[in-house]
N, C-alpha and C positions, 0 to 999 in steps of 0.2 A: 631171447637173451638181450645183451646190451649191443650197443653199437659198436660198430669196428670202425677201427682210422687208419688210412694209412698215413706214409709220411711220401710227399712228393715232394721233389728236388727239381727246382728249375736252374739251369746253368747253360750260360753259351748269351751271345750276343741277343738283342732283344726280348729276352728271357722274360723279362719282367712286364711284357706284353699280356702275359698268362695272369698275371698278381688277380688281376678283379675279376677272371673269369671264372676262376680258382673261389675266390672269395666267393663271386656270386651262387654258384656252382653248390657250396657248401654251407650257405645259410651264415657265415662270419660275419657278427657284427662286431668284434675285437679282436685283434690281434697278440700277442706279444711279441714283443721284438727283441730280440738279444742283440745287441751290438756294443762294443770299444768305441770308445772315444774319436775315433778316425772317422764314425759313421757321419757327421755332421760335417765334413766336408767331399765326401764321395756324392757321385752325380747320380746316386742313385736313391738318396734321401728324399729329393723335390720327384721322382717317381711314385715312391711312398706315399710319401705324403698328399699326391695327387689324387692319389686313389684309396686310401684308410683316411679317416678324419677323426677313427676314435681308437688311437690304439695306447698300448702298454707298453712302454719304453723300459728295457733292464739292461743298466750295462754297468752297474758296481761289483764286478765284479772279477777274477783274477783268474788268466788261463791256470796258474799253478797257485793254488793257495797255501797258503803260511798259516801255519797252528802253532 
């Protein structure tokens, strides 16, 4: 049959130690990224960016949308 995914959640202090292991682990050559506008100044951008060199950036968009 097809592949299964799960969804792992990293949280807690040097969490983001796991990013490229995770990554390597699962063959990711891109990511997407969901982030607000606040992500470009959290310290945890230059992590990212340290370790994905090719990803997809999406953040146009509105926790509650208006129709």
């Amino acid at each position: 049959m097809g592949n299964t995914h799960q969804q792992c959640i990293f949280c807690g202090n040097r969490s983001i130690e796991h990013l490229n292991d995770f990554l390597t682990d699962f063959c990711c050559r891109k990511i997407l990224l969901v982030a607000g506008k606040s992500y470009d100044s959290l310290p945890i951008k230059s992590a990212i960016d340290a370790i994905v060199t090719d990803n997809i950036r999406f953040s146009d968009f509105n926790p509650n949308p208006s129709y």
